[in-house]
C-alpha positions as CSV (number, residue, x, y, z in Angstrom):
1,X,1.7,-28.4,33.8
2,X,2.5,-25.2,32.2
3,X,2.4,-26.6,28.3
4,X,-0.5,-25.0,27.7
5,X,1.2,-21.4,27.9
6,X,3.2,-22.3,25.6
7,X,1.2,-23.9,23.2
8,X,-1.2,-20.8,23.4
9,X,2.0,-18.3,22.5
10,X,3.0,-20.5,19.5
11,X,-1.2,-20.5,18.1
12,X,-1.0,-16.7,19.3
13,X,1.9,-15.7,16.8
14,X,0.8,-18.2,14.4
15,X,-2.3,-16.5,14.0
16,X,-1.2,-12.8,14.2
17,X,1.6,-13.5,11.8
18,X,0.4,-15.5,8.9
19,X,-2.9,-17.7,9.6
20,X,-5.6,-15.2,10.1
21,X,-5.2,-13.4,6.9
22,X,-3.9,-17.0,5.2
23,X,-7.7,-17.9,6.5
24,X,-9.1,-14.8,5.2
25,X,-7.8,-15.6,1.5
26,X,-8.4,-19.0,0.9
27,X,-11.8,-18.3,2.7
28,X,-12.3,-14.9,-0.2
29,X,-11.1,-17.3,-3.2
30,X,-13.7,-19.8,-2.7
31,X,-16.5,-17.0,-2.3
32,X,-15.5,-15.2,-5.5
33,X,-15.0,-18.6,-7.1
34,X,-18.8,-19.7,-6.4
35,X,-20.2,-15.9,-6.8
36,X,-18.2,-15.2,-10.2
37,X,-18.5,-11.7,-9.3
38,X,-16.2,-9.3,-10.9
39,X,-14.7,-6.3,-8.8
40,X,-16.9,-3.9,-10.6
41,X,-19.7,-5.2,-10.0
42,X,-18.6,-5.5,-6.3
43,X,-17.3,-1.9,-5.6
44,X,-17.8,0.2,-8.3
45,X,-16.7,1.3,-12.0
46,X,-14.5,3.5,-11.3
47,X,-10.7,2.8,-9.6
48,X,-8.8,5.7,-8.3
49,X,-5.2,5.1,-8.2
50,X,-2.3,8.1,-6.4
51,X,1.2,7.5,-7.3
52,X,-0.1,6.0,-10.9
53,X,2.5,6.9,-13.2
54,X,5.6,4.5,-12.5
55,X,6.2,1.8,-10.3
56,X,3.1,0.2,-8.2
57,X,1.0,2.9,-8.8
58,X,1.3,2.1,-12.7
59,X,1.3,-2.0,-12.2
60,X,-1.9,-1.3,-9.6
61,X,-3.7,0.7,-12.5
62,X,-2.9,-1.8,-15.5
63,X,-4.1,-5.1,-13.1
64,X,-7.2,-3.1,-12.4
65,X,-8.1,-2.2,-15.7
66,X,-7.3,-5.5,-17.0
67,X,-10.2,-6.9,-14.9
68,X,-12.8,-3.9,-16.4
69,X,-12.6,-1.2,-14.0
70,X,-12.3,2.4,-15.5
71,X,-9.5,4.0,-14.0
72,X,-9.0,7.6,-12.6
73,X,-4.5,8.1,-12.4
74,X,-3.5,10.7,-10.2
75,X,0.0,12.0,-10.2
76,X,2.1,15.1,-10.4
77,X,3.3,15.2,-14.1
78,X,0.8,15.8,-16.8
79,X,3.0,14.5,-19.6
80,X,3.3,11.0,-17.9
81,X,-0.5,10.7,-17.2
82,X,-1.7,11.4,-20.5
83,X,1.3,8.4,-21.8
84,X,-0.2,6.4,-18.8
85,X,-3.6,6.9,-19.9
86,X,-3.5,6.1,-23.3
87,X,-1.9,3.5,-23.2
88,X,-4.9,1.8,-20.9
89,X,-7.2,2.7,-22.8
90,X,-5.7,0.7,-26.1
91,X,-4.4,-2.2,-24.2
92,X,-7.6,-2.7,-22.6
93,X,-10.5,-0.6,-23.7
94,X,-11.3,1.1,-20.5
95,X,-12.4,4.7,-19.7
96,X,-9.6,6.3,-18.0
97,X,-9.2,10.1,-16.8
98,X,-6.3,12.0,-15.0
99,X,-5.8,14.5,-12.4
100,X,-2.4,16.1,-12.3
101,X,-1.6,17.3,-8.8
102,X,1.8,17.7,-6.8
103,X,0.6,16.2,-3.1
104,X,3.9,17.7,-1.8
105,X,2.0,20.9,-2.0
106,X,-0.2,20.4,1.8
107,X,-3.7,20.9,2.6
108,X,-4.9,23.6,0.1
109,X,-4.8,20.8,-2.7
110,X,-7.8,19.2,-1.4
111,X,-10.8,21.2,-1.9
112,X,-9.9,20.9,-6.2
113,X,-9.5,17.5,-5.5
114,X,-12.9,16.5,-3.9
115,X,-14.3,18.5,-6.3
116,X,-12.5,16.6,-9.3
117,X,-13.4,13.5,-7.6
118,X,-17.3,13.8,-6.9
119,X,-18.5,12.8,-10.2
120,X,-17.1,9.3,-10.7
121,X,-18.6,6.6,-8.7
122,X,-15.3,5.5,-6.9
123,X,-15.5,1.6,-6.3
124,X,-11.8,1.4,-5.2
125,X,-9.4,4.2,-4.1
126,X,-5.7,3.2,-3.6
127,X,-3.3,5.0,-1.8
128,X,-0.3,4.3,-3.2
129,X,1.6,7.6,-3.3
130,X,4.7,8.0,-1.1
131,X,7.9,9.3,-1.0
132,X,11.3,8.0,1.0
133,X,13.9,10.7,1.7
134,X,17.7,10.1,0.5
135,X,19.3,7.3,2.5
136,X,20.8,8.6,5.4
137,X,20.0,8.9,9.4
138,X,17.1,11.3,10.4
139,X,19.5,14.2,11.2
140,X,20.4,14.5,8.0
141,X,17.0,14.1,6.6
142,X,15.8,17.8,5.3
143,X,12.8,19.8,6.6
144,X,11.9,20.2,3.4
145,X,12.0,16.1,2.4
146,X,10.8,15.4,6.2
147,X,7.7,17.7,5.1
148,X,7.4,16.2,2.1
149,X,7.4,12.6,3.6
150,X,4.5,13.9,6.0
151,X,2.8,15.8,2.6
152,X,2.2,12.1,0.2
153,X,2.9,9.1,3.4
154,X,0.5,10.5,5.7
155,X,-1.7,13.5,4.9
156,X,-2.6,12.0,1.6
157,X,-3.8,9.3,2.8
158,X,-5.8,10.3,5.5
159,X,-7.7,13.2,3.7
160,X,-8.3,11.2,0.4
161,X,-9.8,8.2,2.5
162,X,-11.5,11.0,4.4
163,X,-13.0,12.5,1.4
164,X,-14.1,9.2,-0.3
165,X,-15.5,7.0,2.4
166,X,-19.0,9.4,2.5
167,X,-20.2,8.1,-0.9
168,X,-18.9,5.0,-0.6
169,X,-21.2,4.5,3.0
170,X,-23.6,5.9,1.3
171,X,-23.4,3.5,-1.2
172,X,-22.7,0.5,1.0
173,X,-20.0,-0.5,-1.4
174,X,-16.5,0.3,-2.0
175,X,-13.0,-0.9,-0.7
176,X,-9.9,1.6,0.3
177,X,-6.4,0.0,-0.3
178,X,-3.3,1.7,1.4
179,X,-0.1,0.7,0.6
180,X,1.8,0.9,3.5
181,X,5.7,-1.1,3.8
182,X,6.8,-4.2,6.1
183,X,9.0,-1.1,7.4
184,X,5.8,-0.4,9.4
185,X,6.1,-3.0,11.6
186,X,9.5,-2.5,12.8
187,X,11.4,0.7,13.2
188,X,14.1,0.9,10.8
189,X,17.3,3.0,11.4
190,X,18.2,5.3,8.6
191,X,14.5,5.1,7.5
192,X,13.4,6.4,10.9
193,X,10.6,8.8,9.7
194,X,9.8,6.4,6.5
195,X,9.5,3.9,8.7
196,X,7.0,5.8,11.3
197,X,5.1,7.2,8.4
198,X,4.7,3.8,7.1
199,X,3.1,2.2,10.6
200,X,0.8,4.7,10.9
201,X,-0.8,3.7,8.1
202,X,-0.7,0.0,8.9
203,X,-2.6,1.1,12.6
204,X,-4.7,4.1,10.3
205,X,-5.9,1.0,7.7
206,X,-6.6,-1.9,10.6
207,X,-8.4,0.6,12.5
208,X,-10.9,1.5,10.0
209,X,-11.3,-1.6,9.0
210,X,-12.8,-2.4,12.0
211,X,-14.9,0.5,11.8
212,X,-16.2,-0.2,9.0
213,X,-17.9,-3.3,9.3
214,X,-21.2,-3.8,8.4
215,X,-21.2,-0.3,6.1
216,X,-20.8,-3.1,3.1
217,X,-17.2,-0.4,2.6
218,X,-14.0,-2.2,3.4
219,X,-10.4,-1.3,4.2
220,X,-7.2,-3.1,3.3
221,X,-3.5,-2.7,3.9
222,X,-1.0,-4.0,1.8
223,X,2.4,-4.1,3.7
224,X,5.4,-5.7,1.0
225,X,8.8,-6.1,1.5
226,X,11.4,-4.3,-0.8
227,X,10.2,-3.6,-4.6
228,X,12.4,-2.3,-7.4
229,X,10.6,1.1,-8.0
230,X,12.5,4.6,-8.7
231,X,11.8,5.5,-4.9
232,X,14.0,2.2,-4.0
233,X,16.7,2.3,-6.1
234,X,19.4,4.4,-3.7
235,X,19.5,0.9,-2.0
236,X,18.7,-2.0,-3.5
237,X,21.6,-2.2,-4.8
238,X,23.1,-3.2,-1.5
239,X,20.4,-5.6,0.0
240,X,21.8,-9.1,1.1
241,X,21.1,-11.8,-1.5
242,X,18.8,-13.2,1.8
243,X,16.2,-10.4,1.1
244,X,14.1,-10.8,-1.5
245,X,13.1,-8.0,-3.6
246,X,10.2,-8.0,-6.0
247,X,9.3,-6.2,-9.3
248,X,6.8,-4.0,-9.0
249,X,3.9,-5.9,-11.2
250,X,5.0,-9.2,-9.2
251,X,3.5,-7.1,-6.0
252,X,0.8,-5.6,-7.9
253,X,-1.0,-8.7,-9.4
254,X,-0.8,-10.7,-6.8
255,X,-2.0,-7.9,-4.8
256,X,-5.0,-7.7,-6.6
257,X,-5.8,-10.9,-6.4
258,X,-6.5,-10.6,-2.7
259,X,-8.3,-7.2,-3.0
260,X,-11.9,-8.7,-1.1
261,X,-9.8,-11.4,0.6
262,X,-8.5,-10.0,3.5
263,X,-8.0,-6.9,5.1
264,X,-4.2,-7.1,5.8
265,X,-1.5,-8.1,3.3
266,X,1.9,-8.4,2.6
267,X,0.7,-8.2,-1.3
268,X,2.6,-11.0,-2.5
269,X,3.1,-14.5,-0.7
270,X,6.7,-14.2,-0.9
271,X,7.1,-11.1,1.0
272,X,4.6,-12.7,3.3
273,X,7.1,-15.7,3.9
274,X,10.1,-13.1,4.2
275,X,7.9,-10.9,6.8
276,X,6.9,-14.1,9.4
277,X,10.5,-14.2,10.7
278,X,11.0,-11.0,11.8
279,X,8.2,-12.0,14.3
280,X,10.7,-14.6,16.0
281,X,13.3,-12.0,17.2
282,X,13.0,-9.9,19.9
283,X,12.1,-6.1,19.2
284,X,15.5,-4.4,19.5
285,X,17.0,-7.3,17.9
286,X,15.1,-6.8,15.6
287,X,15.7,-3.2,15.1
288,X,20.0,-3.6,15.4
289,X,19.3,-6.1,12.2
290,X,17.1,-3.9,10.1
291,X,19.6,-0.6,10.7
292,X,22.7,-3.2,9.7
293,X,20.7,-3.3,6.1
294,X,21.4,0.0,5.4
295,X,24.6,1.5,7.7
296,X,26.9,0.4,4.9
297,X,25.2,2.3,2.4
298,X,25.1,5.3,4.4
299,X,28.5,5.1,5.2
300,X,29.2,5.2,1.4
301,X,27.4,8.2,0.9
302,X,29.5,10.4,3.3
């Protein structure tokens, strides 16, 4: 009598876990297939990348540029942008520019910023900076890392979206991609604050999404699994041969390829097949699981 209930649960997590944003993709592919348009002409010129000197920031920057979009790097160490830069340029004759700034710094870094920004015409913006304290519980965490976490997760993303989205509505194009972590959806032990900062911008991205349709601006939040960058080392090391981790340009092409396709994203379908399962157990479950990831390396480091 009652099959019904069920049947409705089992479409309910289908659809929040995989087949809306599935839908969304295949849905964006044959759009762009039958419009042939090309990101640029979509968005912008121009592609701001944070974070853009190593890791996804860097893959993020090359995949853009290799589909004709200008790109602007920002990161904290000059010698690594001007490398970065040149190095786009020659491989595939794009205009590229640099803004070395340490976001770790707070609020007062903004006002240089906006005004840096304000000449480009800024068709994508991707929020892609972060930092993840050393492994360890949140006790042992510093004020000065736990600031710093605050600083590039959180702050950085907010007031650079803040600061962008006015032109881009006033253009009625543009799309902002945060890169968030599948730690957002479930808090992990001995990531606690990562793992917070990470879900607010999973609920900060899928909230203004929603608010911005109809501007012609979108929002998108790309949520992967575990990827080999510098921030990830202290740990991969130790992850179960059952979790599978990614190199960086893996995540970053194929999340470019749904940039326009959906607004929420795991980046690449693997991580997106690795992500559904965690939907099956119950939350504290859930939680006890993630934590065991990472005791035995914290117990190491004591």
């Amino acid at each position: 009598m009652f099959w019904w209930i069920g049947v409705y649960a089992v479409l309910l997590w289908a659809y929040n876990s995989f087949l809306e944003s599935l839908s969304s993709v295949i849905w964006g592919t044959i759009r762009s297939v039958v419009r042939k348009e090309k990101l640029s002409q979509r968005y912008g010129p121009w592609a701001v990348i944070t974070g853009a000197t190593d890791g996804i920031g860097k893959c993020y920057a090359e995949c853009l540029a290799s589909k004709g979009l200008n790109i602007m790097l920002i990161s904290r160490t000059e010698s690594k942008l001007i490398k970065v830069a040149s190095e786009i340029e020659q491989k595939y004759g794009v205009e590229t520019q640099w803004i070395q700034v340490d976001f770790s710094d707070g609020p007062h870094i903004y006002a240089d910023l906006h005004e840096k920004l304000g000449s480009i015409d800024i068709g994508l913006l991707v929020n892609n900076v972060g930092f993840l304290p050393e492994l360890g519980s949140f006790a042992q965490n510093t004020e000065s890392d736990l600031l710093t976490l605050i600083n590039l997760n959180v702050m950085a993303t907010t007031m650079l979206t803040h600061m962008i989205l006015p032109a881009m509505k006033s253009r009625r194009r543009g799309i902002v991609i945060n890169v968030a972590s599948s730690s957002g959806y479930v808090p992990i032990p001995y990531l606690t604050a990562y793992s917070a900062s990470k879900a607010f911008v999973v609920n900060f991205s899928l909230a203004l999404s929603h608010e911005l349709r109809g501007t012609g601006v979108e929002c998108q939040v790309v949520s992967p699994s575990i990827v080999q960058t510098n921030m990830a080392h202290q740990y991969t090391d130790g992850i179960p041969w059952y979790v599978l981790v990614l190199e960086p340009d893996q995540m970053a092409r194929w999340g470019v390829f749904t940039i326009g396709k959906t607004a929420h994203t795991c980046g690449h379908w693997l991580h997106c097949l690795q992500i559904i399962w965690w939907a099956f157990l119950p939350l504290t479950l859930a939680i006890r699981f993630a934590g065991g990831l990472f005791v035995k390396d914290v117990n190491k480091m004591k």
